[in-house]
PASE-22935 format. One record per residue: chain; z, x, y of N, C-alpha, C, CB in turn; residue in one letter; residue number from 0. Coordinates in steps of 0.05 Angstrom, whole numbers. Each point is the difference from the previous one (the first is absolute). Glycine has a CB too. Layout:
  cadena     n_w     n_u     n_v    ca_w    ca_u    ca_v     c_w     c_u     c_v    cb_w    cb_u    cb_v  residuo  num
       A       Z       X       Y       Z       X       Y       Z       X       Y       Z       X       Y        A  NUM
...
END
This chain:
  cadena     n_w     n_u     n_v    ca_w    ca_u    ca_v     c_w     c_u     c_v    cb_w    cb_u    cb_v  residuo  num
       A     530     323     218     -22      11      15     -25     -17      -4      19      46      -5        X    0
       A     -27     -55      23     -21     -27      -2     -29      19      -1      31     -46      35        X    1
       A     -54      44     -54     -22      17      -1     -21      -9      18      10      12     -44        X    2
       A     -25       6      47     -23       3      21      -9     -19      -4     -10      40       6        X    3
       A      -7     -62      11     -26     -18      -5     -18       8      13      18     -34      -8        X    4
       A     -52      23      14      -8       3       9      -6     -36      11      -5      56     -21        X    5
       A       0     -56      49     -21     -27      12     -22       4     -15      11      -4      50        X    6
       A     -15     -23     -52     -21     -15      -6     -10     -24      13      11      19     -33        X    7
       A     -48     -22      42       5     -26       3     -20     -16     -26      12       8      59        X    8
       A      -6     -32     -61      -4     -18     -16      -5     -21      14      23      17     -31        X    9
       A     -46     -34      13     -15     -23      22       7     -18     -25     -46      22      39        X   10
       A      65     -39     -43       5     -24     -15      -3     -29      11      29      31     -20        X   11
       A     -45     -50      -7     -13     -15       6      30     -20      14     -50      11     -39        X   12
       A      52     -38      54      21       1      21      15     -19     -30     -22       3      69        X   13
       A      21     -20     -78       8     -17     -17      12      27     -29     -41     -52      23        X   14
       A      39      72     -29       8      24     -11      33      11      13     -57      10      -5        X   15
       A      49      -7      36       7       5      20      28     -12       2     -47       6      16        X   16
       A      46     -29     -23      11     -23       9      21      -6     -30     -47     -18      39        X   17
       A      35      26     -59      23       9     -26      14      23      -3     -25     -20     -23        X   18
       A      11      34      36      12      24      -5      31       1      19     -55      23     -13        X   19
       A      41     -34      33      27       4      27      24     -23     -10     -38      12      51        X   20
       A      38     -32     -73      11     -12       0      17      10     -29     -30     -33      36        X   21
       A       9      40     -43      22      11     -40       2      24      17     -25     -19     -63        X   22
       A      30      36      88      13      12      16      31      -9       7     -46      10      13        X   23
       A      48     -34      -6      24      -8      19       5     -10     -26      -5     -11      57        X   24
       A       5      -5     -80      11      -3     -19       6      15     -28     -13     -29      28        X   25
       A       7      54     -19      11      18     -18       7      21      12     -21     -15     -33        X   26
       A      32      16      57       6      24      19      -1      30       1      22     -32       3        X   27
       A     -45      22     -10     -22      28       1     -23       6      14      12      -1     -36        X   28
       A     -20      17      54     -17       1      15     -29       4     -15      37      15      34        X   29
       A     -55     -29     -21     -24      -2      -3     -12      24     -10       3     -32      31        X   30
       A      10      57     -22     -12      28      -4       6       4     -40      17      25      66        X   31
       A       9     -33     -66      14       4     -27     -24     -18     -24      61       1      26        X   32
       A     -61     -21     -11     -14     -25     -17     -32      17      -9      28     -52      34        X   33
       A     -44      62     -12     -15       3      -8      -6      30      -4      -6     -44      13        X   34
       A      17      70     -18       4      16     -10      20      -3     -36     -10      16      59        X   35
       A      12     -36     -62       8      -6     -30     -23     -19     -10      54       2       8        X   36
       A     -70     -21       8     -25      -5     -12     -16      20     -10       1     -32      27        X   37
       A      -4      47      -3     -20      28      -7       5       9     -25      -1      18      45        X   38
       A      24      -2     -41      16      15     -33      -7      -9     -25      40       4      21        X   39
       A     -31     -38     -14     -14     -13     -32     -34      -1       1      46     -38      -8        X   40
       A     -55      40      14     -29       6       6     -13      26     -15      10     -23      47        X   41
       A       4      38     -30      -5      32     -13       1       4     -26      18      17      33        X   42
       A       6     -24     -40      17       1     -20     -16     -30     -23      52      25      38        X   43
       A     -68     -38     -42     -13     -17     -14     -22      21      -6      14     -49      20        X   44
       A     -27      48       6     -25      32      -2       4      16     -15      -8       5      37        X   45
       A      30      16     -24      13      24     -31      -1     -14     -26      39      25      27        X   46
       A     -26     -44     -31       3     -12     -21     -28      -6     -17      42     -16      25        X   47
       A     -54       5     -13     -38       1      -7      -8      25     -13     -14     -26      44        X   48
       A      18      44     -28      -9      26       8       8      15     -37      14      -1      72        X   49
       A      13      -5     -66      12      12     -34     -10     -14     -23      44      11      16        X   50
       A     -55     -43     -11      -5     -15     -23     -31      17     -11      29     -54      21        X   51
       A     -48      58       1     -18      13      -9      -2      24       5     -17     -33      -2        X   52
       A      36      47      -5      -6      30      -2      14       5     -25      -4      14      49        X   53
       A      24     -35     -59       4       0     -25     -21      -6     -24      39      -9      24        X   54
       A     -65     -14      -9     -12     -19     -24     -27      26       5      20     -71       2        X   55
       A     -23      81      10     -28      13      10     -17      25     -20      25     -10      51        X   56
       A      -8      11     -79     -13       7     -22      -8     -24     -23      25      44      13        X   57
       A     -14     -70       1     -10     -18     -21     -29      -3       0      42     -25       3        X   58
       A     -54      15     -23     -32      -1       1       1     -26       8     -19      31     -37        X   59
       A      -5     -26      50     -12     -32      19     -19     -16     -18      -3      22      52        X   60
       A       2     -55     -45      -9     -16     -11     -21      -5      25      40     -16     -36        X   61
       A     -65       9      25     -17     -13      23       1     -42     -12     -43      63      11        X   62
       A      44     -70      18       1     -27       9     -15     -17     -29      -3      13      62        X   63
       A     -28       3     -62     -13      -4     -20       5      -2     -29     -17      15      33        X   64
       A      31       7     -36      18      10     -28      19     -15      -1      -7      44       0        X   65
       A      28     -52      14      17     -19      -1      -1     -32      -9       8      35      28        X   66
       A     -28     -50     -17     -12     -20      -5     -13      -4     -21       1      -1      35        X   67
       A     -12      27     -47     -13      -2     -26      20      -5     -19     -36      30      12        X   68
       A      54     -14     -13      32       2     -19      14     -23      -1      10      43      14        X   69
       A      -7     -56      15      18     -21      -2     -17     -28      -9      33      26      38        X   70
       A     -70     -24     -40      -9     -13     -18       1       3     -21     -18      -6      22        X   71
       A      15      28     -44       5       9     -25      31      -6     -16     -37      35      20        X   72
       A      53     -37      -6      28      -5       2       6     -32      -6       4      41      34        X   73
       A     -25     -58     -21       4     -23      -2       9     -19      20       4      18     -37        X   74
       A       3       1      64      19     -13      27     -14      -2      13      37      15       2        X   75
       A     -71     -19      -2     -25     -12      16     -15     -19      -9      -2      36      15        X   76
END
């Protein structure tokens, strides 16, 4: 059972255009496939973001300032 899509249009730059349609015919997969699996990994980097700081988001923050001071005191400035 093949799932619903929806149209879209998309305005790609022509030289984009022009890879995409070709790692199309050489991996015999349509253009639609190609870039609905771009997307996914996209999302899916985002989520991924998304969990890194919602995991770290009780750590206490350093200011830019504070940092530079330390990593002088430390000896690595």
């Amino acid at each position: 059972m093949r799932s619903l899509t929806t149209r879209a249009t998309v305005y790609l730059d022509p030289d984009l255009h022009k890879a995409l349609r070709l790692k199309s015919i050489e991996t015999s997969r349509s253009m639609s496939d190609l870039i609905n699996d771009a997307i996914r990994g996209e999302l899916a980097e985002d989520a991924a973001d998304l969990a890194a700081f919602e995991a770290r988001k009780k750590e206490p923050t350093l200011s830019f300032e504070d940092f530079v001071k330390e990593l002088k005191r430390n000896g690595k400035l």
